[in-house]
ROSE-772627 format. One line per field, with one value per residue (C-alpha): residue in three letters; x negated, y negated, z negated; residue number from 1. Coordinates in steps of 0.02 Angstrom, whole numbers, plus 32768, in hexadecimal, padded with zeros to 4 digits. Each point is the difference from the previous one (the first is absolute). Last residue first. Layout:
BEGIN
type	c(ALA ...) $
xx	c(X ...) $
yy	c(Y ...) $
zz	c(Z ...) $
seq	c(NUM ...) $
//
This chain:
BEGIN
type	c(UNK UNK UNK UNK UNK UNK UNK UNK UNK UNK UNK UNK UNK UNK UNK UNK UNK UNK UNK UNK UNK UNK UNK UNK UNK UNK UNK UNK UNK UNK UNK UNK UNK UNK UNK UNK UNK UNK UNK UNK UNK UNK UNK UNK UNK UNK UNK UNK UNK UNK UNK UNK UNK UNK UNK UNK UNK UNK UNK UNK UNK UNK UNK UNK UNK UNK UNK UNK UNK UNK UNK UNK UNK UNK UNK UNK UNK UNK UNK UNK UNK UNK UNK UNK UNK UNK UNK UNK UNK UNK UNK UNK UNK UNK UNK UNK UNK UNK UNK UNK UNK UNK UNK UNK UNK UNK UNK UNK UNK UNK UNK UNK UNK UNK UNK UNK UNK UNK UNK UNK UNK UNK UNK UNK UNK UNK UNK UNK UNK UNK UNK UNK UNK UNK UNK UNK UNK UNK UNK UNK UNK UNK UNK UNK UNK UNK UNK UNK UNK UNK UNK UNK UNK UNK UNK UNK UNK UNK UNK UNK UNK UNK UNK UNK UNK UNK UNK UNK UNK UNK UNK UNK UNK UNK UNK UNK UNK UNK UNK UNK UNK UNK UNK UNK UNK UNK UNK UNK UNK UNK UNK UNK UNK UNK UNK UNK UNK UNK UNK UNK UNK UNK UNK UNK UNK UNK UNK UNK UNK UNK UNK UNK UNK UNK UNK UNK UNK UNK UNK UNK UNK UNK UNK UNK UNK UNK UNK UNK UNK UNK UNK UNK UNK UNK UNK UNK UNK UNK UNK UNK UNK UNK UNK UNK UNK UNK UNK UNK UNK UNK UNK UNK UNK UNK UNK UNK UNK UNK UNK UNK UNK UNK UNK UNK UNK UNK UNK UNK UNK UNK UNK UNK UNK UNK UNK UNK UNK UNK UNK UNK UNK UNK UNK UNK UNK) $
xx	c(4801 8083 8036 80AE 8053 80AE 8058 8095 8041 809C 802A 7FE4 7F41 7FCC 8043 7F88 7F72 7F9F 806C 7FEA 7F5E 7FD5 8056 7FAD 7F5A 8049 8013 7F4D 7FC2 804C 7FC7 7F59 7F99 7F73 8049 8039 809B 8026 805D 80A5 801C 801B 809F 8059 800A 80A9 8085 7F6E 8006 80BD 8023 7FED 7F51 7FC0 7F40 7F8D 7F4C 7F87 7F6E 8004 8083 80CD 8055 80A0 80C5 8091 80A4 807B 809B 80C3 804D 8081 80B0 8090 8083 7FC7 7FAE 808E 801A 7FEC 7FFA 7F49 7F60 7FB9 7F4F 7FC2 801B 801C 7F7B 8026 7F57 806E 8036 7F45 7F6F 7F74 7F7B 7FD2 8049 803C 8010 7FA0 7F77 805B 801D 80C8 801C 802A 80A6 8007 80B4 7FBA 7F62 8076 8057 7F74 7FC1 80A6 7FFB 7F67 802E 80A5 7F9D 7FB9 7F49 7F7B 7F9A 7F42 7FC5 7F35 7F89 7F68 7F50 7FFC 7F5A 807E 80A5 8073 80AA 80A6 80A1 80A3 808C 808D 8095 7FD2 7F54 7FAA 7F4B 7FC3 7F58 7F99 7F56 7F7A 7FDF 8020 80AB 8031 7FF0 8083 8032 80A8 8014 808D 8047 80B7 807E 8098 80B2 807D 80B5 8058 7F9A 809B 8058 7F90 7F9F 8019 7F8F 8007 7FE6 7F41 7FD2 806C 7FAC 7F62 8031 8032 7F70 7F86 7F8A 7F95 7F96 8095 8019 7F76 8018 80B9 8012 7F91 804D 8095 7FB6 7F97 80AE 8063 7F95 8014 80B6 7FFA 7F98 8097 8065 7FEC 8030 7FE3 7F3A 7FDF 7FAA 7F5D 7FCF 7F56 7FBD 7F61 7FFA 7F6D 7FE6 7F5F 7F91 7FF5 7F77 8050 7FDB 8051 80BB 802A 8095 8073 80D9 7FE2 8066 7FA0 8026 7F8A 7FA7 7F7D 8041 80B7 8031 807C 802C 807E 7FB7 8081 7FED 8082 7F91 7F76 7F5A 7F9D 803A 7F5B 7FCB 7F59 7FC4 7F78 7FCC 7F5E 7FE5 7FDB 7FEC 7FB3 8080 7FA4 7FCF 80C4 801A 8092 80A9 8033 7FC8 7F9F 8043 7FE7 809D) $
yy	c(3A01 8008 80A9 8042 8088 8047 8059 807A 8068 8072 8010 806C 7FD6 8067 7F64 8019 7FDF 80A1 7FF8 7F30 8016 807F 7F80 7F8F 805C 8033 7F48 7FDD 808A 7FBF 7F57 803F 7F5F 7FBF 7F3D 801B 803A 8009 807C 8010 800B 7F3C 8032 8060 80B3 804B 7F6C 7F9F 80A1 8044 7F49 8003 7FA8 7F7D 7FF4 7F63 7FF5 7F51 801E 7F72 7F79 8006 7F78 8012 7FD3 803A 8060 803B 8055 7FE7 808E 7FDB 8002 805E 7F84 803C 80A5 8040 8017 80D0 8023 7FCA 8058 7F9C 7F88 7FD4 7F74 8029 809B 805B 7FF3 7FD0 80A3 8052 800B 8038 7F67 7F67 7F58 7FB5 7F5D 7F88 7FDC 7FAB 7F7E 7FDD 7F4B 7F99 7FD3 807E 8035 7FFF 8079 8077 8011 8014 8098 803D 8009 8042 8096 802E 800C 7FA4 8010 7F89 800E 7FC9 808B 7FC9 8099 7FE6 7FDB 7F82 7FF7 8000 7FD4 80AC 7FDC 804E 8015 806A 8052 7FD2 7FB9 7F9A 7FCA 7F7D 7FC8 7F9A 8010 7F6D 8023 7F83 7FD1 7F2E 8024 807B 80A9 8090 806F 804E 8066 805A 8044 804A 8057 807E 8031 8078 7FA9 8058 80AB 8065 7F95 8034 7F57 7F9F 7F8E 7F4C 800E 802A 7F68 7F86 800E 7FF4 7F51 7FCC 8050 7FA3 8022 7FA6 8059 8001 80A6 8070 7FC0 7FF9 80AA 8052 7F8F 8058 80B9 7FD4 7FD8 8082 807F 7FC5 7FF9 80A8 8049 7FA0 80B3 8048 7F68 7FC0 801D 7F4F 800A 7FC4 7F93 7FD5 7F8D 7FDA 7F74 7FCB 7F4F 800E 8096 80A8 807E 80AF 807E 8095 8002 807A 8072 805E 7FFF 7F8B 7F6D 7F83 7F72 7FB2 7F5F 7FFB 806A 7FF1 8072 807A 802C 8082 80A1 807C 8093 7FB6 8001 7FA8 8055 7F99 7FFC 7FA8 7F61 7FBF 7F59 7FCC 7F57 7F9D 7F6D 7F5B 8072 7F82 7FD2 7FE9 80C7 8020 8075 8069 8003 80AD 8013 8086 80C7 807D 8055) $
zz	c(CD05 7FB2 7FAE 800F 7F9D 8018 7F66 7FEE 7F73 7FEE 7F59 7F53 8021 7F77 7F80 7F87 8086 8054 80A9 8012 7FE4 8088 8077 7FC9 802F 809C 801F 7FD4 807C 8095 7FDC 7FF2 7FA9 805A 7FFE 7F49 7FB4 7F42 7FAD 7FC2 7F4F 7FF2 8072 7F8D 803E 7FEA 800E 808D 806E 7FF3 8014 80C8 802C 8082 7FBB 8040 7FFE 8016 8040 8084 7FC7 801C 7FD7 7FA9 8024 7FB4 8001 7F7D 804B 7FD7 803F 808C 7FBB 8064 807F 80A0 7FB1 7FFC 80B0 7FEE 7F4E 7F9A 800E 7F5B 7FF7 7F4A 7F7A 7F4B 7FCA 7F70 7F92 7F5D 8006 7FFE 8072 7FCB 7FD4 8033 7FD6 8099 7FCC 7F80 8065 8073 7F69 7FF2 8005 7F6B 7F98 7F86 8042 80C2 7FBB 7FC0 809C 8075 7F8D 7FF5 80D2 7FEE 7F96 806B 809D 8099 7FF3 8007 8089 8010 7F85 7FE0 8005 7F83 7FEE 809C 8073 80AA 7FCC 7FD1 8031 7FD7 8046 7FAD 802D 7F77 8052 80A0 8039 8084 7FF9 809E 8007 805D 8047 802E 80C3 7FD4 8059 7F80 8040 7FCC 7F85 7FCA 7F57 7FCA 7F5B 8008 7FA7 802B 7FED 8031 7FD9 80AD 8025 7FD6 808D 8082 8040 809F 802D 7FD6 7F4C 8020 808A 7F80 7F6F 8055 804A 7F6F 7F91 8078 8084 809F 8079 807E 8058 7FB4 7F59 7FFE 804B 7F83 7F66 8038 7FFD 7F58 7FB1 804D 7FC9 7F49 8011 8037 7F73 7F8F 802A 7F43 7FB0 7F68 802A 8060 80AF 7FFF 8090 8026 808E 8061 8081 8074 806A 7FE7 8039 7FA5 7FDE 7FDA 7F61 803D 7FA5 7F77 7FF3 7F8D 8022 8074 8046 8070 8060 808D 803B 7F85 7F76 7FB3 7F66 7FD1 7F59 7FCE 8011 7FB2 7F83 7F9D 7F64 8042 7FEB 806C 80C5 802B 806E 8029 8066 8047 8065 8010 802D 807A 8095 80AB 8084 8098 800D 7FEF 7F74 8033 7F82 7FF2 7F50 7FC8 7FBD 7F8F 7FC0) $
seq	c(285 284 283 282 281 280 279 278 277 276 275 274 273 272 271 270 269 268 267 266 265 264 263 262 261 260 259 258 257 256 255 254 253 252 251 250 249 248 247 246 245 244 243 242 241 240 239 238 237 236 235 234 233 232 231 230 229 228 227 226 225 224 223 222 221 220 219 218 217 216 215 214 213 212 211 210 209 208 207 206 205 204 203 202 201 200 199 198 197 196 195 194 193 192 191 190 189 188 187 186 185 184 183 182 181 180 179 178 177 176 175 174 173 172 171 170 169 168 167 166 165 164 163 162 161 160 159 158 157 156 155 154 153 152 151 150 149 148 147 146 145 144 143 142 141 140 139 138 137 136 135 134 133 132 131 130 129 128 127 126 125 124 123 122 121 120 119 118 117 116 115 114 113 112 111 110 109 108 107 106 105 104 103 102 101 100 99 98 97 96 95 94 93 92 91 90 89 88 87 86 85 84 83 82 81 80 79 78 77 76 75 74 73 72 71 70 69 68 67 66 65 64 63 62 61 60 59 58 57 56 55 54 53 52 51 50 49 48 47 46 45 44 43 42 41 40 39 38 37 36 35 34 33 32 31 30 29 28 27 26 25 24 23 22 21 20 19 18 17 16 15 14 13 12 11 10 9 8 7 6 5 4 3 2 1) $
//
């Protein structure tokens, strides 16, 4: 798959990035492609692929959603995922879990598909009023964001994860009395029991989703600053290759070429990418 965004470049409306995104089957061991991911205006589900490298222009959108393993059908909740937030984006420029939620469950889905679930990391950008960028970080289950700040040594996660290990972390810091330190979540590493994510999206029964729980999402705010990097990732990527493994981007770095090169990583780590792994890369200018 090689492809660029359908979104046209008007000659008043100048590129503030640079998009790219790559997406592999791995070696999972039901053979099935599970992620899907949103790019610029359009949804994506391949079993290998990598995106041209594409300038983009504010407002812009990119999106993963990794569809969780327990279930050998959860590749359709995935799709359904990047297809709603596809509609919403293109109709209305604005997105939430509820509304998301809602888009997917309001189909109808084949029974054997009911309880398929899936993730999500998305980021939304768009000009403040003084002409600086605002990101709008959004994520469900245990797709993660992270941000490299121009002249920084290291990749910072913006997204902590909704899992079993968190929510003990959160606990234990309510009995001592004291707030739980971001730095104290998502603890890298492969993913074990204690990884089992607790919020996600689910293809419900027909009109069930009337009374069925949204996922709670996390969402916040950042400003965006020339050189700055950001990585929307499924977990098969941050599990396998921690993220001070990664390597640093600079304005004359091949985009292309760096996500090949995690790519590469992911397939020579311990775990020999055992899942399906997705990543989009964007580079401010």
């Amino acid at each position: 798959m090689i492809a660029s965004s359908n979104n046209c470049l008007s000659k008043e409306i100048p590129s503030i990035a640079q998009a790219c995104a790559v997406t592999f089957l791995g070696n999972a061991s039901n053979k099935l492609q599970q992620d899907a991911f949103f790019f610029l205006g359009n949804w994506y589900q391949e079993d290998l692929g990598m995106m041209a490298v594409t300038p983009v222009v504010v407002p812009f959108c990119l999106a993963v959603s990794d569809g969780v393993a327990s279930s050998n059908h959860s590749q359709h909740c995935s799709k359904a995922v990047v297809k709603a937030i596809r509609r919403l984006w293109n109709d209305q420029k604005s997105i939430s879990s509820d509304s998301i939620h809602q888009l997917i469950n309001e189909a109808k889905h084949l029974s054997k598909r009911h309880g398929a679930a899936a993730t999500l990391a998305m980021i939304a950008c768009e000009l403040n009023d003084d002409g600086t960028i605002k990101a709008t970080i959004t994520h469900v289950g245990d797709s993660r964001v992270y941000r490299l700040s121009k002249g920084a040594s290291q990749w910072q996660c913006l997204t902590r994860d909704h899992n079993l290990l968190n929510e003990l972390i959160d606990q234990q810091a309510q009995e001592q009395g004291r707030q739980a330190e971001f730095a104290d979540y998502n603890r890298e590493g492969m993913a074990g029991s204690l990884y089992s994510i607790t919020e996600c999206f689910a293809l419900t029964a027909d009109n069930s989703y009337l009374s069925g729980e949204v996922p709670e999402d996390s969402s916040c705010k950042i400003d965006i600053n020339s050189g700055d990097c950001i990585v929307v990732c499924t977990d098969a990527i941050h599990d396998l290759v921690l993220s001070h493994e990664w390597q640093l981007i600079s304005a004359k770095t091949d985009l292309q070429a760096w996500l090949i090169n995690l790519k590469n990583q992911v397939y020579e780590s311990d775990g020999n990418a055992y899942d399906n792994g997705t990543a989009i890369l964007v580079r401010f200018d």
